[in-house]
C-alpha positions as CSV (number, residue, x, y, z in Angstrom):
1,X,2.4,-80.3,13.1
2,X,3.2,-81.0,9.1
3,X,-0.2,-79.3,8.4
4,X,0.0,-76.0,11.1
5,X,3.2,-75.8,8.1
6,X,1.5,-76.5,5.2
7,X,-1.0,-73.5,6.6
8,X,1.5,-71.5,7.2
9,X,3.2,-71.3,4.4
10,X,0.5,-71.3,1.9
11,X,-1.0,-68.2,3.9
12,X,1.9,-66.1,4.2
13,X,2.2,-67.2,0.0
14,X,-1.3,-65.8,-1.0
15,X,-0.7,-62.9,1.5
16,X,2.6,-62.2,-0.9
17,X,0.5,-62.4,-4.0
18,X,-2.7,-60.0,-2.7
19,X,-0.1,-57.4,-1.9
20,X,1.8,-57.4,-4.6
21,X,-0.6,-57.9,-7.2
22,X,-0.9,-54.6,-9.2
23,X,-4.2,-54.3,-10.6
24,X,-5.7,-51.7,-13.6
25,X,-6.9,-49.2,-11.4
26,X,-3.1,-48.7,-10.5
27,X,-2.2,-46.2,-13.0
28,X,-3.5,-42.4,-13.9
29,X,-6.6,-42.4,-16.6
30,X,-6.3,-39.1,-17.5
31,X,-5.1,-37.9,-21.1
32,X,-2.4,-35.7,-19.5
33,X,0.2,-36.6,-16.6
34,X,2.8,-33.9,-16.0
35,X,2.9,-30.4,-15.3
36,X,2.5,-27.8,-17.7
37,X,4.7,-25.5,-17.9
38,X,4.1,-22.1,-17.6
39,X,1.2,-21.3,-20.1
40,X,-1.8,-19.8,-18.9
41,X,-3.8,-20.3,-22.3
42,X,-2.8,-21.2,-25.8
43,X,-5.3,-20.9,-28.8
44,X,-5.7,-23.2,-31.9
45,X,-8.5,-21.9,-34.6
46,X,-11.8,-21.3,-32.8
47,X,-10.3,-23.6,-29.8
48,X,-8.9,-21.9,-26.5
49,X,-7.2,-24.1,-24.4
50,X,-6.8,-22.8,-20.4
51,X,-4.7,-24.1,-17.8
52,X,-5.9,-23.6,-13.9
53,X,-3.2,-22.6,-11.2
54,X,-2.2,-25.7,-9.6
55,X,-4.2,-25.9,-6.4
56,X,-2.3,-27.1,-3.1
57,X,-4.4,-30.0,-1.2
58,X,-3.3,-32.0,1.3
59,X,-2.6,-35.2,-0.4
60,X,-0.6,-33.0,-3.5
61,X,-1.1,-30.6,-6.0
62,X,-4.2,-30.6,-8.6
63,X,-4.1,-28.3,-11.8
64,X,-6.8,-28.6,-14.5
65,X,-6.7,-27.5,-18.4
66,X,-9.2,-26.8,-19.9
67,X,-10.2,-26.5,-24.0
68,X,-13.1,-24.1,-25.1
69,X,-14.4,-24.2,-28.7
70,X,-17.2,-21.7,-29.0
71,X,-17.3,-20.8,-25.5
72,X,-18.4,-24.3,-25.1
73,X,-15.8,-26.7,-23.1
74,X,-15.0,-29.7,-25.4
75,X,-12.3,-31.3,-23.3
76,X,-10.2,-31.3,-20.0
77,X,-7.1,-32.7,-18.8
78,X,-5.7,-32.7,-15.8
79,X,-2.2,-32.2,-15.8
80,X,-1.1,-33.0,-11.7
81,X,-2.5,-34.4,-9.3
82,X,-2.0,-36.5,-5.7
83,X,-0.1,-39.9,-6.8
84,X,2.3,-40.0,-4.2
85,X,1.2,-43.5,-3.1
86,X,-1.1,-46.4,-4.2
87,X,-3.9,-45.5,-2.6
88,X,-3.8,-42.0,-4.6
89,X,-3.3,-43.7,-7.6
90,X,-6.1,-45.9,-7.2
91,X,-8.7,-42.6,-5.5
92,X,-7.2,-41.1,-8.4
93,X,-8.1,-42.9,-10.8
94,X,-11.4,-43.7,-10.4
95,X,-12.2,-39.8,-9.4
96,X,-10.8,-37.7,-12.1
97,X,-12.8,-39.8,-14.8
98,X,-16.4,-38.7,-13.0
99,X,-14.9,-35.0,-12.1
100,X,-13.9,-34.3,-16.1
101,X,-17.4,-35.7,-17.3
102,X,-18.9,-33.7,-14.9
103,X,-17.5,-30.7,-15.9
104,X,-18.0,-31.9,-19.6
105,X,-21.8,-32.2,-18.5
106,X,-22.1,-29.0,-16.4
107,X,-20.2,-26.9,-18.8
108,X,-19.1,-25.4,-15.6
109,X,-17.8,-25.8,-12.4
110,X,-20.6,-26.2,-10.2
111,X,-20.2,-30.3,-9.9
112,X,-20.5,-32.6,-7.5
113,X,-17.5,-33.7,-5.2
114,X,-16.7,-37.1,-5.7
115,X,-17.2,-39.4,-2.5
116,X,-13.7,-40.7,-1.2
117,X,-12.1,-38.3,-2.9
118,X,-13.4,-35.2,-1.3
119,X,-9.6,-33.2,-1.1
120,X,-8.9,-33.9,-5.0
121,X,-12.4,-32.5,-5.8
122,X,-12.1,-29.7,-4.0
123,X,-8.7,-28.8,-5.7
124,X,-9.8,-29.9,-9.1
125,X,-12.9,-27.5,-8.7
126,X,-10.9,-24.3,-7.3
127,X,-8.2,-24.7,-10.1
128,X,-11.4,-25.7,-12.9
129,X,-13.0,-22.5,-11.8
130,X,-10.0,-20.6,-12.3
131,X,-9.3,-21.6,-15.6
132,X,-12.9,-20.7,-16.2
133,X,-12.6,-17.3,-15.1
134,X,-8.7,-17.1,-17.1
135,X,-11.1,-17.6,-20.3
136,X,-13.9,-15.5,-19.7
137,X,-16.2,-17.7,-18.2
């Protein structure tokens, strides 16, 4: 009986710890985490920096900016996207990095969804192409 106990306890211990462990894929990896507001484009010198409407998904909201030097795109952001929960967090996280060197890559925004986080790809490559067509593209 003193070990069904000893089991017990130290199982519903390291079920506690799993759970509430918070690991580094738990937070966004993107250079940008809240919404812009309102600007459609701003320029700096030769650079051209465009923002995408935010794009409704089912999880949440995406919105991508983008920044064009030369009509070449040297950087994206993006600004919103799902992180209601954990799980988006994590998706999250591990998506937008491969979607924004995709784009870097492509120089457009004929990319690849990302597997597992097909609804945030989708969004992220309506509001990309968006921005795209805001500058000219």
């Amino acid at each position: 009986m003193k070990r069904v106990l000893v089991w017990l306890v130290s199982t519903a211990t390291a079920v506690v710890l799993l759970f509430g462990y918070r690991t580094s894929l738990s937070g966004p990896m993107t250079t940008a985490t809240q919404p812009l507001a309102g600007s459609a484009g701003t320029s700096s010198g030769g650079a051209n920096t465009v923002t995408g409407p935010a794009v409704d998904t089912r999880w949440g909201a995406v919105q991508v900016q983008i920044t064009l030097d030369g009509g070449k795109i040297t950087a994206v952001t993006v600004p919103r996207y799902p992180d209601g929960n954990r799980k988006d967090e994590q998706i999250n996280a591990r998506a937008l990095p491969i979607l924004v060197q995709e784009t870097l890559q492509a120089q457009s925004a004929d990319i690849d969804t990302v597997s597992g986080a097909t609804v945030t790809s989708e969004g992220y490559v309506e509001s990309l192409q968006a921005a795209l067509d805001q500058a000219g593209r």
